[in-house]
C-alpha positions as semicolon CSV with decimal commas, in nm:
position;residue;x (nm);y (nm);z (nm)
1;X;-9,192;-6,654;10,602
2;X;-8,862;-6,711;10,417
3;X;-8,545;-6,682;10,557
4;X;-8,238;-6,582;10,374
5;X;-7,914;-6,843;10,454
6;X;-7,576;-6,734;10,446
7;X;-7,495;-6,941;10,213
8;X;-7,744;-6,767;9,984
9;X;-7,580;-6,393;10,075
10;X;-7,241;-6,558;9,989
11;X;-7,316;-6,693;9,651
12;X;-7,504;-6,308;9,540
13;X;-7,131;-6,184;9,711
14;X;-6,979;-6,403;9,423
15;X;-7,163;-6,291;9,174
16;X;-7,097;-5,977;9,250
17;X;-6,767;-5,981;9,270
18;X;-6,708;-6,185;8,951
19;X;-6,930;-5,971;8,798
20;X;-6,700;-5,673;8,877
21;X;-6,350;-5,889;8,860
22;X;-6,511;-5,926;8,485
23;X;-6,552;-5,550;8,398
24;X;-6,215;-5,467;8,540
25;X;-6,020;-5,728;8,259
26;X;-6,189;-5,585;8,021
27;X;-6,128;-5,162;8,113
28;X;-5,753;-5,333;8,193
29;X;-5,597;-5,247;7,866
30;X;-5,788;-4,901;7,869
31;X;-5,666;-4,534;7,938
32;X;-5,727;-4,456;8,259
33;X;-6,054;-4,220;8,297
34;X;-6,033;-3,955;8,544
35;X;-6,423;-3,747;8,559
36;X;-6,348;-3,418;8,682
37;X;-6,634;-3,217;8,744
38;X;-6,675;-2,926;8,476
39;X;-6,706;-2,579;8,581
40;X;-7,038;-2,393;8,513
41;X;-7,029;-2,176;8,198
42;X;-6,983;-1,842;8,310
43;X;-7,270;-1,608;8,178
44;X;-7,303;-1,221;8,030
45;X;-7,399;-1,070;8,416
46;X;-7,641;-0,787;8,431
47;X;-7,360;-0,528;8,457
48;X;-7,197;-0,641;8,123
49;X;-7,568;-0,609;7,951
50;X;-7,660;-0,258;8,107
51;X;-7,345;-0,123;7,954
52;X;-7,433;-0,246;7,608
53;X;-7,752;-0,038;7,635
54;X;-7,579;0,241;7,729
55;X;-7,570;0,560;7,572
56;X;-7,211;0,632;7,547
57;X;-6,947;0,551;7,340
58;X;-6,700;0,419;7,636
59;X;-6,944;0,264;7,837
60;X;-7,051;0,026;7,560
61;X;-6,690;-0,029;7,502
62;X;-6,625;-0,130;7,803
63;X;-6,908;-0,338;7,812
64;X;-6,821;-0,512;7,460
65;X;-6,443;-0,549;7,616
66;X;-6,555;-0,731;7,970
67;X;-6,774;-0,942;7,744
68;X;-6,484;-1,040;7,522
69;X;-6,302;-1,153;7,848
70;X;-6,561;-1,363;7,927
71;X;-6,544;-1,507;7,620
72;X;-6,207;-1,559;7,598
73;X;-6,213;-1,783;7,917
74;X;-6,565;-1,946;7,798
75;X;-6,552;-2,090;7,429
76;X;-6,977;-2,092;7,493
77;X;-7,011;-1,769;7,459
78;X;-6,796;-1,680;7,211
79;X;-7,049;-1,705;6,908
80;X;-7,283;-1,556;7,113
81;X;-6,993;-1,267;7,107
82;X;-6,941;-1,236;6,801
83;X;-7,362;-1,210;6,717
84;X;-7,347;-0,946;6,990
85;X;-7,070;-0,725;6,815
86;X;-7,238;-0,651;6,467
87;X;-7,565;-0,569;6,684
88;X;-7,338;-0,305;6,801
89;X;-7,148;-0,237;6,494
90;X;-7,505;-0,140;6,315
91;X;-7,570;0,103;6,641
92;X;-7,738;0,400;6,501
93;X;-7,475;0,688;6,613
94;X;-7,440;0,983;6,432
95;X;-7,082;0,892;6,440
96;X;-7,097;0,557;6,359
97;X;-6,742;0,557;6,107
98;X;-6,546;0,627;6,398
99;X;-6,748;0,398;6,668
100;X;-6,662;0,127;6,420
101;X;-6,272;0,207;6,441
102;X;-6,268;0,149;6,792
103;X;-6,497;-0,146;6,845
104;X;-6,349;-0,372;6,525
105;X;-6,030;-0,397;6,684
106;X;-6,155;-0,601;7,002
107;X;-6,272;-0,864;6,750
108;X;-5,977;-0,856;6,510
109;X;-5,736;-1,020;6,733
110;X;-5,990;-1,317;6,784
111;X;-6,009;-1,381;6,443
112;X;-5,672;-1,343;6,330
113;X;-5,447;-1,644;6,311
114;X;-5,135;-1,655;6,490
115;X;-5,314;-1,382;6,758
116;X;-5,269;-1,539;7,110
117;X;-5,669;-1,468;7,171
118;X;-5,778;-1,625;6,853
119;X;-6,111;-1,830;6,840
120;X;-6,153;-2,057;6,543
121;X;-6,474;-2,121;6,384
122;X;-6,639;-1,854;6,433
123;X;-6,960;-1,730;6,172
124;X;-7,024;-1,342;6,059
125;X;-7,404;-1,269;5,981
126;X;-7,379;-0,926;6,001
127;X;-7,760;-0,790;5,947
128;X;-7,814;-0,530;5,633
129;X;-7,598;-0,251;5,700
130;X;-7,304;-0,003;5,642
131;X;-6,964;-0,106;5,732
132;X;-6,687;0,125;5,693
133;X;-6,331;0,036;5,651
134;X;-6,387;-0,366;5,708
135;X;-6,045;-0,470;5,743
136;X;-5,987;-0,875;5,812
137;X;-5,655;-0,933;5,612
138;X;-5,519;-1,220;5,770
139;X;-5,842;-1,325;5,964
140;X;-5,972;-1,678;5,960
141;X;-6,363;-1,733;6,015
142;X;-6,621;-2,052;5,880
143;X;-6,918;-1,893;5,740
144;X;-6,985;-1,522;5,661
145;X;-7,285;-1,403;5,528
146;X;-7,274;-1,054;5,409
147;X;-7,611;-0,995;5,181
148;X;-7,724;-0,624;5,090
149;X;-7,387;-0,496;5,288
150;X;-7,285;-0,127;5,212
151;X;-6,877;-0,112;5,227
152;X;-6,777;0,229;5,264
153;X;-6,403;0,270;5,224
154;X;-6,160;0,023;5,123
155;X;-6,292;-0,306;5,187
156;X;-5,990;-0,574;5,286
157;X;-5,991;-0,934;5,249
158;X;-5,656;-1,019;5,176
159;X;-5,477;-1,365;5,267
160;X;-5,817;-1,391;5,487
161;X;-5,981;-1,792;5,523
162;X;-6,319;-1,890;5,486
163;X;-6,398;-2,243;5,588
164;X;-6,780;-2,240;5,501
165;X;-6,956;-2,098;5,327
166;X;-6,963;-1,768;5,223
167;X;-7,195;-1,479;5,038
168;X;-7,199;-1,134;4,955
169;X;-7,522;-1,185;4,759
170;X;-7,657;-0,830;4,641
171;X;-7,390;-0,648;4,861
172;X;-7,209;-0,326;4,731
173;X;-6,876;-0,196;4,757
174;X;-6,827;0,151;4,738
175;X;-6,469;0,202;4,690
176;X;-6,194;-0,088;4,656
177;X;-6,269;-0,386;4,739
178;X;-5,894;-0,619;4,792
179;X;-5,956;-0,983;4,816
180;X;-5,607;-1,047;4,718
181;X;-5,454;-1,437;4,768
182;X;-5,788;-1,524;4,934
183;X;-5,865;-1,879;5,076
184;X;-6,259;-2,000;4,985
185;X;-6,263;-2,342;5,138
186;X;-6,631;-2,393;4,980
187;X;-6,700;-2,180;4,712
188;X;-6,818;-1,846;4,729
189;X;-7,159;-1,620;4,613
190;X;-7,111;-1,282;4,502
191;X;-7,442;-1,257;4,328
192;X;-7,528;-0,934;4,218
193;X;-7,268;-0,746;4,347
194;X;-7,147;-0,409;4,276
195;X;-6,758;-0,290;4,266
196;X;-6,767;0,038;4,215
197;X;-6,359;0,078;4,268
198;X;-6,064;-0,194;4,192
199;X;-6,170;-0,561;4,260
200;X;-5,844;-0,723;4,333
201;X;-5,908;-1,094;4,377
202;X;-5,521;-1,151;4,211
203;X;-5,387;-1,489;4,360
204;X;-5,728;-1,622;4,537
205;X;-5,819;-1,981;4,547
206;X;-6,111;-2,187;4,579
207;X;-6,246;-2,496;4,649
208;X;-6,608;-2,523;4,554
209;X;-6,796;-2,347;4,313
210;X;-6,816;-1,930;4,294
211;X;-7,079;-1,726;4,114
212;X;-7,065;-1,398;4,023
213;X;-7,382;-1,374;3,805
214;X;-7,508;-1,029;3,736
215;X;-7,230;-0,866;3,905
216;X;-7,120;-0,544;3,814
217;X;-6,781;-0,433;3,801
218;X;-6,689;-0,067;3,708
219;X;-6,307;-0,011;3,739
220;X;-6,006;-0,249;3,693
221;X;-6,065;-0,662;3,788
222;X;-5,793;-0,859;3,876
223;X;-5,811;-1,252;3,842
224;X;-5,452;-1,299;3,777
225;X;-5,337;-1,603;3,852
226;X;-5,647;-1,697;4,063
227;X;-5,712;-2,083;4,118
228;X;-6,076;-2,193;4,103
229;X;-6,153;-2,578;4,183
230;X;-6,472;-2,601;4,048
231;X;-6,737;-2,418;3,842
232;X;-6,734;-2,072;3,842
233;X;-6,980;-1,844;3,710
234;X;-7,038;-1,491;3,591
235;X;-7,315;-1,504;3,346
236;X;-7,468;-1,221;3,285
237;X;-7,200;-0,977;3,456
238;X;-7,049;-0,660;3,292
239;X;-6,709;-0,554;3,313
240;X;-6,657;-0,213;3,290
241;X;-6,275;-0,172;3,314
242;X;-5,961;-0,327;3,250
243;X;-6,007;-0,689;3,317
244;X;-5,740;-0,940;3,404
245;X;-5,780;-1,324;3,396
246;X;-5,402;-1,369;3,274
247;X;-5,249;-1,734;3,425
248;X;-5,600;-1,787;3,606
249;X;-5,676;-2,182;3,641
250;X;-6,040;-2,331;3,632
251;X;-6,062;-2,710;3,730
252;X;-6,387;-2,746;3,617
253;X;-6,580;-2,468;3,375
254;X;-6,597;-2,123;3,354
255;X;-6,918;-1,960;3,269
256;X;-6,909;-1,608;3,090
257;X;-7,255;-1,618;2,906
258;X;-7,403;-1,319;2,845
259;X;-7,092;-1,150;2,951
260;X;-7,030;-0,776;2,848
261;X;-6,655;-0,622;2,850
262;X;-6,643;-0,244;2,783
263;X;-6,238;-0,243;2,823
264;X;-5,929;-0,416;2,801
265;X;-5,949;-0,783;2,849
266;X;-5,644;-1,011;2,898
267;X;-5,719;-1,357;2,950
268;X;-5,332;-1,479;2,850
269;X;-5,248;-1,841;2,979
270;X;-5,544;-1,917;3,149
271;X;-5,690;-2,248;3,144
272;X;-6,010;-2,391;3,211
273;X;-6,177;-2,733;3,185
274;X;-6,440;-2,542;2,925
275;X;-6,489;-2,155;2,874
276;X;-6,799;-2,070;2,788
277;X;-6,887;-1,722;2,641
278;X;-7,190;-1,810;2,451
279;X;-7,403;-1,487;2,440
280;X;-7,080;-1,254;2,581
281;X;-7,057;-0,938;2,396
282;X;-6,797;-0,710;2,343
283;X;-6,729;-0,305;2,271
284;X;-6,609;-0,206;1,919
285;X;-6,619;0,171;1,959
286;X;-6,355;0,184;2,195
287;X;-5,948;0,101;2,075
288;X;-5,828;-0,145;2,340
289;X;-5,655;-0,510;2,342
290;X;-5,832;-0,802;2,456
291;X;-5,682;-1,145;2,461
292;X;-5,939;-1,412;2,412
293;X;-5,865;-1,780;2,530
294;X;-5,823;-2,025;2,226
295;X;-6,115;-2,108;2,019
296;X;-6,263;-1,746;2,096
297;X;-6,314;-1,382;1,882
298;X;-6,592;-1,109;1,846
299;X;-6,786;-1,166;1,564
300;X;-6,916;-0,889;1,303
301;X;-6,977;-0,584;1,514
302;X;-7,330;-0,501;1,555
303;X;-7,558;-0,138;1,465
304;X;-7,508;-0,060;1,913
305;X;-7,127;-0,073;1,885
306;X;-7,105;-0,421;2,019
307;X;-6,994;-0,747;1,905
308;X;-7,094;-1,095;1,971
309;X;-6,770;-1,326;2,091
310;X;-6,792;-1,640;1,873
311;X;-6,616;-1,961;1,881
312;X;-6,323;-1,897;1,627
């Protein structure tokens, strides 16, 4: 049977203790570290949930409003939120333009810069639906994702910031649609999108590519002095009313193949790295000024009252 000395217990005391004398040189130089024990996240209680099933108007409310709270003091469940609040948006009330008007607000001033409540980096994936009135001038989100959406009203973007990625893929807007000196951080899809009123997109920017292939624009379009810094895209899309690229900049090229313009078309000072019209026709039977940029003019007009535009 062995026997442990204490000579033996001294030398693993040594050890140990250079061991930690060691480990304490090297954290020397180092912030200090102080662990404080996190608080649990605080969850959606059963209260909260039964109101959102409710089947009035104020008790939902209230229930969407509580839940904001909690998500104001909880960044977890803030997302989670946000999800929550276009279920509830797309509720199927008979009223459902004027339960929109009072439920948009309590997400507004969390996604408006400068508000006091705001939460940065938040996503909107709104399912198919019909939004009236969508109002986020001055809002600041990541990604939005807004495919086969029905606007109804005026539809404002204005001086709004995406930091993602955003689409409107196949989306329709039923009146005006103001996108005025807005900020794409990565480009942009508005594929196959109808404007039935004014598209105002006057002043926007952004930083990756856009496409607006096969959209449709019926009343006046407004590019002026938009900045685009890369491709952009709308091949294939008609233009139905006046339409104004005049001082817009394109970094890299901008696609108008197969193109149609029924109206005016001013494309004055505008600059691109390449413009592209190849296939882009325009109407003859109607007495309107278009300004092409350099190197561009309708050909010999054709039997359907259109003309091909042709490098001049």
């Amino acid at each position: 049977m062995s026997t442990v000395t204490p000579f033996a217990v001294l030398a693993v005391i040594g050890a140990v203790s250079g061991a930690v004398t060691a480990w304490l040189l090297l954290r020397r130089d180092r912030p200090a570290e102080v662990l404080v024990p996190s608080a649990p996240p605080e969850c959606v209680d059963e209260e909260v949930e039964r109101q959102l099933m409710a089947d009035e108007f104020d008790v939902r409310l209230a229930g969407m409003l509580e839940f904001a709270d909690l998500a104001d003091r909880d960044p977890a469940l803030r997302q989670e939120f946000v999800d929550q609040f276009f279920v509830q948006l797309g509720y199927g009330w008979p009223q459902s333009a004027d339960w929109q008007a009072k439920l948009w607000p309590v997400l507004l001033r969390r996604l408006r810069r400068g508000s006091p409540q705001f939460w940065p980096g938040m996503d909107l994936h709104p399912k198919p639906m019909v939004l009236h009135d969508m109002d986020l001038r001055g809002c600041e989100v990541r990604d939005a994702r807004f495919h086969a959406v029905r606007f109804v009203g005026d539809a404002r973007f204005g001086q709004a910031a995406f930091t993602g990625l955003v689409s409107f893929e196949g989306s329709c807007f039923a009146r005006h649609a103001f996108f005025g000196g807005v900020r794409f951080g990565t480009g942009a899809d508005f594929e196959k999108v109808t404007f039935t009123g004014t598209a105002d997109f006057a002043g926007a920017a952004a930083g990756g590519p856009v496409w607006f292939d096969g959209a449709r624009f019926s009343a006046r379009t407004d590019f002026t002095a938009a900045s685009f810094g890369d491709e952009v895209s709308f091949e294939a899309t008609g233009f139905g009313g006046r339409t104004l690229f005049s001082g817009s900049r394109f970094a890299a090229g901008a696609l108008f193949t197969r193109a149609r313009f029924s109206g005016p078309a001013d494309f004055t000072a505008a600059t691109a790295d390449g413009f592209d019209f190849t296939g882009a026709r325009v109407r003859t039977d109607a007495r309107v000024v278009r300004t092409w940029p350099p190197g561009w003019a309708p050909g010999e007009p054709e039997p359907q009252r259109w003309a091909g535009l042709t490098r001049a």
